[in-house]
C-alpha positions, 0 to 999 in steps of 0.5 A: 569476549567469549560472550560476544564469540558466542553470540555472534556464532549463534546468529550465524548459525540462524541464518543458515538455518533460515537459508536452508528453508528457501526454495530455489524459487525465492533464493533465485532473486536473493542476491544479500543472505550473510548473518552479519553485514554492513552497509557502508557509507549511505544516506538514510532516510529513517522513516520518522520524517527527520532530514536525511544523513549522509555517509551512514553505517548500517549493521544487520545481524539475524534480520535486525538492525544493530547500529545506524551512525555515521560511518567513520565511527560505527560499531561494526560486528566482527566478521561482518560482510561490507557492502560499500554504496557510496551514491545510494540512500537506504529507506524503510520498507514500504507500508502499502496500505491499499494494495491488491492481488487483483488488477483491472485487466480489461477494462476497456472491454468490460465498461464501454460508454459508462456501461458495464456488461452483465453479470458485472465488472470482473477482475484478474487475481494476479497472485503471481505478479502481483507480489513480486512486483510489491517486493521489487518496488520496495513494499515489504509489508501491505495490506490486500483492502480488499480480496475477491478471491479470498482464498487465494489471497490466503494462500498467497500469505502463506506460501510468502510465510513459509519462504515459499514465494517471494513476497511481503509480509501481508494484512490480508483484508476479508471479501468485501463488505458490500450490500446491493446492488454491486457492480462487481460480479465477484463481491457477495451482497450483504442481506443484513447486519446477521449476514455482516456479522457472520462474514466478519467471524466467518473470515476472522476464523480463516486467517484474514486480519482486517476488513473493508465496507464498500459502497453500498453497505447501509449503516446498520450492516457496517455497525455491526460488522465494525462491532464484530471486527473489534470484537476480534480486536481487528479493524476496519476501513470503508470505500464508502457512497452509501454511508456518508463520512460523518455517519461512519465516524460516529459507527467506530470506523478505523480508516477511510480509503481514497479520501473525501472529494471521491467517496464522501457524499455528505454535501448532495443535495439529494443525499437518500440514506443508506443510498449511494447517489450518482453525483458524489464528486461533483458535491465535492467540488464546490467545497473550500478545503479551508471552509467551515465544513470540511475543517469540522470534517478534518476535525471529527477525524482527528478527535476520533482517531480515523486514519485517510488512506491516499491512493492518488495514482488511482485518480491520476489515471483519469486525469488527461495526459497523466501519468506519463507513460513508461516502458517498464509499466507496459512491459510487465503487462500482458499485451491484452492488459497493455492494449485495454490500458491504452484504450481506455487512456486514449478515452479520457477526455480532455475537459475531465474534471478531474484534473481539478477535483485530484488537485483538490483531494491533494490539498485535503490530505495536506490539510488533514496531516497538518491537523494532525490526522494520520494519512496512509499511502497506497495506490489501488492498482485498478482504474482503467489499468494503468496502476501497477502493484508496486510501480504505483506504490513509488508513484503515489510517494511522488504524488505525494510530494507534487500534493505538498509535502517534502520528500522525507515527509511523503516517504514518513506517510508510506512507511511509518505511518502504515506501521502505526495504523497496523500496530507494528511500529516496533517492528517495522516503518522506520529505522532504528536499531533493534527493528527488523531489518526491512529495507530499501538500497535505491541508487540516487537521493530522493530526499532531493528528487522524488523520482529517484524513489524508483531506482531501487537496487535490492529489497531488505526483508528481515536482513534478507536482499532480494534483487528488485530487477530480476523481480522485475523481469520475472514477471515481463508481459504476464501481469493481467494473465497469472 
C-alpha cells in the first residue's frame, strides 16, 4: 500500500515539473495537463487494425498508458481526474510520413502555362502554421520528407523538444538529394556521388535523422548516399523520375514516396538512364495493376523490405471537381495563399486524366498491402496549394478508405505502420498499456464515417491535451505568410 502511495506521489510530483517547463505560448492551447487521469467510456480504435471497442476506459499516468479495458471493470489510479466522453472515439497519433514545413503558396503566379519563371519554383517555409495545424489535426509524430530551409526545420524540432512551441515530435529529413536540372530554385544540384556522401554526413552531424533522393539524381549519386545514410544507421526515401523503381530496390532504398503510377518510369518506351523523361504517368497508364509487371514490381518491394508512402491528397488536387472545398481550409490561408489555390483550381481541366490515373495509383496501394508490403500515409502539402499540413493528413485516411480499405485499416496505415517504419513502435502508433500516451479524443465514430476523423477535440501528446480548435484559430488566414 505505501508503495503504490509512493509511486503514485512521484508521478505527480513529474508532472508538475514537466508543467512548470512550458511557456504560456504552448500552456495557452493545453486544456488536459493532470499526472493521473481517465477517459471514461470511449471507443477505441488501437491502431493495430482490430475492430473498434465500445465503452473503454482509458488510464494516463506521467504521459503513459496505464490500463485500456472496458470501463465497468477498470483499474482506475487513485486520485485520478475522470474525463466522461461518452459519444467519442480515441485513436493514435498520427504518423505523418510525408509532411512538410514548407507549402506552395503562390503557385498560381509562379507556374502559368507549364512554365515556371526564373531562377525556379520557390516555396514558403510555414514553420509557425505548419506545426500547430499538424498537433491540431491529430499528428503527434511526422516526418518533414524533405527540408528547404534546413535550418529552420531544425530549429523548429528543437524548439517543440524544449516545450517551446506547440508541435510534433519530428524526423527531420536533410535537403533534398537532387541532381540537375531541378525546378526548385531552393534545392542544391548534386555534382556527383563525393558531393552525395558529403551532404549525407554533412547533415547527419546537424541533427537530421533521415534523407530523400528526388527526381533527377542519377544512380551512382543515390548508391552512394543510400550507402552513407545506413552508414549513419539512418534511412532513406526517393520521389523518384531519373532513377526507375527496380533500379532503386536493387541500390538498398528504404521507402518510395507517392507511389508508382506518378514517379516510377520503368514502362517508357524511351526511358534514357540517369534521365527523368517527360511522360512518366502516361506509361503508367496503360498498366494492369494485376498483370505480370506491376505483380513482380509489388513483389520485389515486399522481398525487399521497401515501404510505399501514400500521399493521395497531393494528386486529388489535380483532379477536377475534388476535393470539395471547405471553409476551415480557406480560412486558415492568407488570402494571397487562398486566392493563388483557387486559380490554379479553377485551371484544372475537366478531361484531366487524372481522375483515372489517381484511381489507378488507389488500387496499387491496395494491392501492395494485400501483398504484404508496408504502406505509409501522409499528404505533401504542395500541389497547386490546396493541401494543407494536418487537414490534408485526415483527408489522405479518407481517401484511404474511398481506395478500398475499412476504416480501422486506413486508420492502422497512418499510426502504426508510420511507427513501424521510424522504428518506434514501442513507443508509439498503436495503443497499448505502457505506450506513450500519444493520442487522439474525436467527437463521433470514424470506424463507421470516415469523415468523422476531422472532429478532433483535443490532442494527447505524451498524456498532454492540447486543444485542436484553439490551434486552429491560432494560426487563421496566416498560413503561406509565417
Amino acid at each position: 500500500m505505501r508503495l503504490s502511495v509512493l509511486f503514485w506521489s512521484l508521478l505527480f510530483t513529474a508532472a508538475t515539473v514537466a508543467q512548470t517547463q512550458r511557456t504560456s505560448g504552448v500552456a495557452d492551447f493545453i486544456t488536459v495537463d493532470t499526472p493521473v487521469f481517465v477517459l471514461d467510456h470511449v471507443r477505441v480504435i488501437d491502431g493495430t487494425g482490430t475492430p473498434a471497442k465500445e465503452d473503454q476506459a482509458v488510464a494516463i499516468a506521467n504521459g503513459k498508458i496505464q490500463f485500456i479495458g472496458p470501463d465497468a471493470s477498470a483499474q482506475i489510479p487513485q486520485g485520478a481526474q475522470r474525463i466522461d466522453r461518452s459519444g467519442y472515439t480515441v485513436i493514435p497519433g498520427l504518423v505523418g510520413m510525408h509532411d512538410h514545413l514548407y507549402y506552395t503558396d503562390s503557385y498560381s503566379v509562379q507556374v502559368v502555362d507549364g512554365k515556371i519563371g526564373e531562377p525556379g519554383l520557390v516555396v514558403a517555409e510555414i514553420p509557425y502554421t505548419a506545426p500547430r495545424l499538424y498537433l491540431a489535426a491529430g499528428v503527434t509524430t511526422m516526418r518533414t520528407t524533405g527540408s528547404v530551409e534546413a535550418y529552420t526545420d531544425l530549429k523548429v524540432k528543437s524548439r517543440i523538444d524544449a516545450n517551446l512551441m506547440p508541435g510534433p515530435n519530428m524526423d527531420a529529413t536533410a535537403p533534398y538529394l537532387e541532381g540537375a536540372p531541378t525546378r526548385f530554385a531552393q534545392m542544391h544540384e548534386l555534382t556527383g556521388p563525393d558531393d552525395a556522401k558529403r551532404m549525407v554526413d554533412y547533415w547527419a552531424a546537424e541533427g537530421m535523422t533521415s534523407y530523400k533522393a528526388y527526381m533527377n539524381i542519377t544512380r551512382e549519386e543515390m548508391g552512394a548516399a543510400i550507402q552513407q545514410a545506413h552508414a549513419h544507421k539512418l534511412k532513406l526515401t526517393g520521389h523518384l523520375c531519373s532513377v526507375t523503381w527496380p533500379e532503386a530496390i536493387a541500390l538498398g532504398i528504404d521507402d518510395f514516396e507517392h507511389g508508382p503510377v506518378f514517379t516510377d518510369t520503368e514502362f517508357v518506351a524511351d526511358k534514357k538512364p540517369d534521365v527523368c523523361p517527360s511522360s512518366g504517368s502516361s506509361s503508367w497508364a496503360k498498366q494492369d495493376v494485376n498483370g505480370p509487371q506491376v505483380q513482380e514490381l509489388i513483389h520485389d518491394l515486399v522481398a525487399h523490405h521497401v515501404a510505399v508512402t501514400s500521399t493521395l491528397p497531393v494528386f486529388e488536387a489535380g483532379v477536377p471537381g475534388r476535393p470539395k472545398l471547405q471553409t476551415r481550409t480557406l480560412d486558415a490561408m492568407s488570402a494571397e495563399s487562398a486566392h493563388s489555390y483557387l486559380t490554379a483550381r479553377a485551371r484544372v481541366a475537366l478531361d484531366s486524366p487524372m481522375t483515372a490515373l489517381m484511381r489507378k495509383e488507389m488500387d496499387f496501394e491496395v494491392a501492395f498491402v494485400k501483398a504484404g508490403g508496408l504502406l505509409l500515409a501522409g499528404p505533401d502539402p504542395t500541389g497547386n496549394g490546396g493541401v494543407l499540413p494536418g487537414f490534408g493528413d485526415q483527408r489522405e485516411i479518407e481517401l484511404l478508405v474511398e481506395a478500398g480499405f475499412t476504416p480501422v485499416q486506413a486508420i492502422q496505415i497512418a499510426t502504426e505502420n508510420g511507427a513501424t517504419y521510424l522504428g518506434q513502435q514501442d513507443r508509439i502508433g498503436t495503443l497499448a498499456p505502457g505506450k506513450q500516451a500519444d493520442l487522439v479524443l474525436i467527437k463521433g465514430d470514424p470506424s463507421k464515417r470516415i469523415e468523422e476523423i476531422e472532429n478532433v477535440e483535443t490532442v494527447f501528446k505524451a498524456g498532454i491535451g492540447y486543444d485542436s480548435q484553439k490551434l486552429i484559430d491560432s494560426v487563421r488566414g496566416q498560413v503561406g505568410i509565417r
